[in-house]
N, C-alpha and C positions, 0 to 999 in steps of 0.2 A: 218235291221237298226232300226226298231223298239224299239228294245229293248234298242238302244243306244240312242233315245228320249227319253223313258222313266226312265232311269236310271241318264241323266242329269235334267228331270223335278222333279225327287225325291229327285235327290242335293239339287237343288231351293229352296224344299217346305223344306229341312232337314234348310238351311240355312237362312231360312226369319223365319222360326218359333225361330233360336237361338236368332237374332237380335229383335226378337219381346219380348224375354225371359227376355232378357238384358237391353231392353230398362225400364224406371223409369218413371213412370207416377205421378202426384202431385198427393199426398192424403187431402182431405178434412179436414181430423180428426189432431187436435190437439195432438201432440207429446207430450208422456208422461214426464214428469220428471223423471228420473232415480235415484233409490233409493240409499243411501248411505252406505256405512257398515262402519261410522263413525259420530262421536256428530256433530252436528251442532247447532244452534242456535233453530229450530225446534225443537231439543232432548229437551230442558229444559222446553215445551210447555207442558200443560196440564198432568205433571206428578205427581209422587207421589213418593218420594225421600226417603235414607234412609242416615241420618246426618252424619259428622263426630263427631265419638266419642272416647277417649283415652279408650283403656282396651278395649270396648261395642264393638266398631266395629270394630272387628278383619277377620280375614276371615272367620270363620267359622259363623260368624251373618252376615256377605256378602252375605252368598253362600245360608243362608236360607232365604233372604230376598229377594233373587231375587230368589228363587222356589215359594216363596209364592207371588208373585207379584208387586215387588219393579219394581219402571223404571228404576231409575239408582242410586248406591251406592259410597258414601264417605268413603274412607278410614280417617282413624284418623290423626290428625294431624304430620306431622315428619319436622322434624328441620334441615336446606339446611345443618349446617355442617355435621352433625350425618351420612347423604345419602351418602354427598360426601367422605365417607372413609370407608361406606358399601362395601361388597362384593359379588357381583349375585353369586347364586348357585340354579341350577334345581335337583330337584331328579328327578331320571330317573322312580321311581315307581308310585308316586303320581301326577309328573307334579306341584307340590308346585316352586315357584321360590318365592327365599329368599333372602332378600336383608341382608346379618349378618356383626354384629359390633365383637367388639373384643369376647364377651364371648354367644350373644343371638341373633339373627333375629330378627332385629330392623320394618322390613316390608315383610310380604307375601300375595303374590298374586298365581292366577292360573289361566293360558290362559281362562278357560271358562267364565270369568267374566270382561275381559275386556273389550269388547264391550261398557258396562257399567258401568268402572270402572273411579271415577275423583279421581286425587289423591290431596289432603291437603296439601298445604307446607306452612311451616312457616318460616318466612325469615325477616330481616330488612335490607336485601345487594341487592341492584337489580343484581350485577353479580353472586353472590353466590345463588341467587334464580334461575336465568337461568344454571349455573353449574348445581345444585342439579335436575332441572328439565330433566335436558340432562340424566342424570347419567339412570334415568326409564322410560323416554318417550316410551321405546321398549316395555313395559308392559301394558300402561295406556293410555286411550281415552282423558282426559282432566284434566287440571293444576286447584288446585280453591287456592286463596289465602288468607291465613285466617286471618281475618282485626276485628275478633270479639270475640276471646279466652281472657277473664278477668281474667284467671288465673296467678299467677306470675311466674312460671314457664314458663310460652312464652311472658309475659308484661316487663318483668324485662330485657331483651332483648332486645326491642324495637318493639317486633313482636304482634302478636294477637292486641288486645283491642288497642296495645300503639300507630298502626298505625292511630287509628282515627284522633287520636289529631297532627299528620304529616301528610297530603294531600298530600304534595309535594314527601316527602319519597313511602307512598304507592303507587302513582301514577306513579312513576319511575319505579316501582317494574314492575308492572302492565305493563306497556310501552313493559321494558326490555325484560318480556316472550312473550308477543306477537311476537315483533321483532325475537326474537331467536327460538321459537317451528313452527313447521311445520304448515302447514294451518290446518291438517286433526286434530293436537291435539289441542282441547278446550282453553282458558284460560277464568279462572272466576274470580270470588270474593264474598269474603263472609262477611257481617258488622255487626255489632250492630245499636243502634238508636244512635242519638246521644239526648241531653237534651232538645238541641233547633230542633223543626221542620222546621224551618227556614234554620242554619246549615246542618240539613241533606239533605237539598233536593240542597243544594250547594256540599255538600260533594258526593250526589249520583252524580250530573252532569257529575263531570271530573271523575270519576273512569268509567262512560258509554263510555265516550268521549277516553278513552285509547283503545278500540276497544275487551273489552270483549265480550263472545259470552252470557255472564247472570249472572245474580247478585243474590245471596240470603239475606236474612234481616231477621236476627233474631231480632225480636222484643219485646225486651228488652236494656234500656242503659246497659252501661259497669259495674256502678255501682248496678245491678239487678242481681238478685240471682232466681233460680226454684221454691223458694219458693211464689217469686213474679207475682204475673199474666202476663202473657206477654199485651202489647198494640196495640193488632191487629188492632186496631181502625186507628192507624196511619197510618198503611199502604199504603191504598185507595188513597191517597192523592201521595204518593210517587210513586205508580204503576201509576197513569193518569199522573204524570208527566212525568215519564220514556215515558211512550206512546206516548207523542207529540212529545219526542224529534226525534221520528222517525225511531230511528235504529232498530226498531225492536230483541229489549232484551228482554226478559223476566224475571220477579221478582219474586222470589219464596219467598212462606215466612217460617218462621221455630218460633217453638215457640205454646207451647200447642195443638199442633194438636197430638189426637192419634192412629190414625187408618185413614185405607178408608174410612168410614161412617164419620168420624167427619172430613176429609178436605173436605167435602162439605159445612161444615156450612162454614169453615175458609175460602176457595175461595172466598162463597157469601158476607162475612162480610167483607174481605178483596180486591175483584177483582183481588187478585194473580195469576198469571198465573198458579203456581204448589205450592206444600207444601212439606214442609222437615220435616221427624221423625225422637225424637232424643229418649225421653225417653219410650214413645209407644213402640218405636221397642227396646229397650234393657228390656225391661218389655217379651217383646215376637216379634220373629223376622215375627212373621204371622199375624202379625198386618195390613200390604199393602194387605190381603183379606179382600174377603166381607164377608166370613166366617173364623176369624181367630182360631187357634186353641185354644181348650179349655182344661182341667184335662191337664197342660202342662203337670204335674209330670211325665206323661205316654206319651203323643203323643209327648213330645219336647222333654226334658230333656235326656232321653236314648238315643236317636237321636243323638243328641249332643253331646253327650260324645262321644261316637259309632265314629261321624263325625272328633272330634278333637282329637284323638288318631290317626285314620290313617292319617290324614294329621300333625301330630308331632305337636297339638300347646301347646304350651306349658301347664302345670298342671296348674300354681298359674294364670295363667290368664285363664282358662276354666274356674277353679272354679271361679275364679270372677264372668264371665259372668253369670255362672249356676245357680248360686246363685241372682240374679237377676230378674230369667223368676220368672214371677206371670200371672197367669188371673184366668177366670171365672173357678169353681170346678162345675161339672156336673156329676161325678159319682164316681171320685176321693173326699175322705174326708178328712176332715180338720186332723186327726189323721196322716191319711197315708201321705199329703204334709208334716208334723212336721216330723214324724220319715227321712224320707227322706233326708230334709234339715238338719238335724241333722249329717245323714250319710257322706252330705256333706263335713260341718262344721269342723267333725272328718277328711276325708280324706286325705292321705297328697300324693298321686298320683292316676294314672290313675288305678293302682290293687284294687284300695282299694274301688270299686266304680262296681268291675268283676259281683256282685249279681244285683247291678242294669242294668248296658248296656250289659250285656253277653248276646249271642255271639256278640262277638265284630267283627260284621259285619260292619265295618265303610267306606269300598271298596262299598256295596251296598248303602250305605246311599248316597256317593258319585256319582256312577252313576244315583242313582235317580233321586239328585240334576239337571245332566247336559242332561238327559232324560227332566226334567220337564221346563229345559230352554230352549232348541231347539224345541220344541213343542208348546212352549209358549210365543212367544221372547215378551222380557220385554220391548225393545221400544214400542210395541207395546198396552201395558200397559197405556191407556189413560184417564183419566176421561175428558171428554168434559162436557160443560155448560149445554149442554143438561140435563145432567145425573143428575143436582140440581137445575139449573133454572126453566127445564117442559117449559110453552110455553112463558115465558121470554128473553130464551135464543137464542143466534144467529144460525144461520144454521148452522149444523156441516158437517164439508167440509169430501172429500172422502180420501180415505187411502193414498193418495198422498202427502197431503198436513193438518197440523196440526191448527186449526182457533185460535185464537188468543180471549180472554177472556175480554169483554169492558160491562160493567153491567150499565144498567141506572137506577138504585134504588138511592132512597136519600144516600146520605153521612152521617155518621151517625155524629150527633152531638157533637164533639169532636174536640178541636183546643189548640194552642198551644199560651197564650198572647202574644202582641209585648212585645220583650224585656226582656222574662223573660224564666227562664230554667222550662221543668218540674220537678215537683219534685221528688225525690231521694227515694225512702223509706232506713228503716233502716236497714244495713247488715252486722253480725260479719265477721269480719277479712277480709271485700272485699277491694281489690285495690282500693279506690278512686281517684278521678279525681286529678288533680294535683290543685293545685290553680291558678296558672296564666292560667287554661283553654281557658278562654275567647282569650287570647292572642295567644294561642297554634291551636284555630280553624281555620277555613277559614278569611284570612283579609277582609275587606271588598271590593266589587266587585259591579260589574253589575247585574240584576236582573237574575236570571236562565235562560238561553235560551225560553222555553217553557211557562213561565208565564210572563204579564205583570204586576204585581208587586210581592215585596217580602211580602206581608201580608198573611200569612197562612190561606187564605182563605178557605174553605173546599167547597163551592159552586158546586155542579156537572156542570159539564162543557155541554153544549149544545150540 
């Protein structure tokens, strides 16, 4: 009988040991946060962005912007009606998905870039803005809405620029996507200044308060042209007000920054959270390096061609773009970038360009691309205060969690009179402001949330 003791005390020990298995003991250690594989308010922290641009930023300045170290890219601006009468089509070789109108692919994207893909919509309908949103939310991480295009082709509409001088209209807008997009997709928004520093820090309030995940500020009025220096100066003042109000958004700014190395001064000068390139990166998509490339003629340009032939973008906008890249010559001569662009100039498609980009490996170029993004993931892509402040700047938090950018350096000496607009410089052929502006701003109200009065103090805050 032996044996029948000990074959029941072996039960025993088989079944206190499961119960011991199963059982859950409290852990001491603090529970990670669990990472997301969509934007969040975080995404717009401490990044280094690549702008919405017409023609510049097509896909193929997408896909080199995020090899070269972009955080997250704009598509160009598209127009809610134009979307909503597009028609998705995937090629089954390249993975391009085309959103085409009656005669050309009005929008392409490609799964590998979505992650970090916000898409631009231009709209003066808040239902037609949530239609047009619905139609490619399957494709795109977040909504930005563009409240800052001075061109008349989106003012003349009611859209871009026009919305500043309607709060109520963009606001609705604003409301509407939120309401309608899903939590995972983003909705932003993108402005100009407006004259009065006053106005704008009225006009930033309610479009924060619509429940955006981040705001960019190109910093320039409506009436301002690239020829004109941007006002980063004003920024500062805009960003510490966003910041009291507590939601934790972040303000990117856009506007003369060209490269990685130079949004460090723009950060320090502005306390922006992130920066957005528009002409940096249509000059050269490798601009978001700390080493961008150089003798493009040779390291980009072939590329390029090579890249927009297999994915079919179209000729007259390649060459747009092609024609565009400039930087430093280092071993490429001024001779050989002339005959080049020359060859360009001449081309009237993709054969006629065979002696430049041959072999037209444009399948490798491709996989390169989406090699050097999963390797390298672009959220990851941070510039922290650290990295320009030195021992100024705040602790930079662990990979968990992204810190948030609050500088206590003077404010720089620069303010806006009571009562008076800044000034305008002069600009052929730009839409100006309407006349009854004044009437067309914010009515008059309560002080901003965040400050106790409205006198555009510039004083750092304690």
């Amino acid at each position: 009988m032996n044996w029948a003791k000990d074959l029941a005390r072996s039960v025993k020990n088989i079944l206190d040991m499961s119960r011991r298995s199963r059982s859950v003991s409290p852990s001491s250690r603090t529970t990670k946060r669990q990472k997301v594989d969509h934007l969040t308010k975080e995404s717009f922290k401490n990044g280094i962005f690549l702008a919405p641009m017409v023609r510049s930023g097509c896909l193929p300045t997408r896909l080199f912007a995020l090899k070269h170290g972009a955080t997250l890219v704009w598509g160009p601006e598209m127009v809610d009606k134009a979307m909503l009468h597009a028609k998705r089509e995937v090629d089954p070789v390249t993975g391009v998905i085309s959103y085409n109108g009656v005669s050309r692919a009005i929008f392409t994207t490609h799964p590998i870039e979505k992650p970090y893909l916000v898409f631009q919509l231009g709209s003066a309908d808040p239902e037609l803005a949530v239609q047009a949103a619905k139609v490619v939310q399957q494709d795109i991480s977040g909504i930005d809405l563009n409240c800052g295009c001075p061109k008349p082709f989106s003012t003349h509409a009611g859209m871009g620029a026009a919305l500043l001088t309607n709060p109520d209209l963009l606001c609705s807008i604003l409301t509407a996507l939120r309401a309608a997009m899903p939590p995972e997709i983003t909705v932003t928004a993108k402005i100009r200044l407006l004259p009065s520093q006053e106005d704008t820090l009225k006009l930033v309030e309610r479009i924060v308060n619509t429940g955006i995940s981040a705001l960019t500020v190109h910093c320039r009025t409506r009436n301002m042209r690239d020829k004109n220096p941007a006002v980063i100066e004003r920024l500062r003042e805009i960003v510490d007000f966003v910041d009291k109000m507590g939601k934790g958004i972040a303000v990117t700014e856009n506007g003369d920054c060209e490269g990685w190395e130079d949004s460090k001064r723009v950060r320090k000068v502005t306390g922006a959270s992130s920066v957005m390139i528009a002409r940096g990166a249509e000059s050269n998509p490798s601009c978001f390096s700390e080493t961008p490339l150089v003798d493009v003629e040779k390291t980009l340009m072939p590329a390029y061609l090579r890249l927009c032939k297999y994915l079919d973008n179209h000729w007259s906008l390649t060459k747009f773009c092609v024609t565009q890249f400039k930087g430093k010559r280092v071993e490429a001569t001024k001779a050989e970038s002339t005959e080049l662009r020359q060859k360009i100039a001449k081309a009237k498609s993709f054969d006629d360009m065979a002696k430049v980009a041959a072999p037209w490996t444009g399948e490798d170029e491709m996989k390169a691309i989406i090699q050097a993004i999963e390797e390298n993931n672009p959220k990851d892509r941070r510039l922290l205060p650290s990295q320009f402040l030195g021992d100024n700047a705040p602790p930079d938090e662990d990979e968990e969690g992204i810190p948030e950018y609050s500088s206590q350096e003077p404010i720089p000496n620069y303010f806006t009179p009571e009562h008076t607009q800044n000034p305008e410089p002069p600009s052929l052929r730009a839409p100006h402001l309407p006349n009854n502006f004044e009437r067309l701003v914010l009515p008059p109200s309560e002080p901003p949330t965040p400050t106790q009065t409205l006198k555009p103090s510039l004083t750092a805050s304690p």
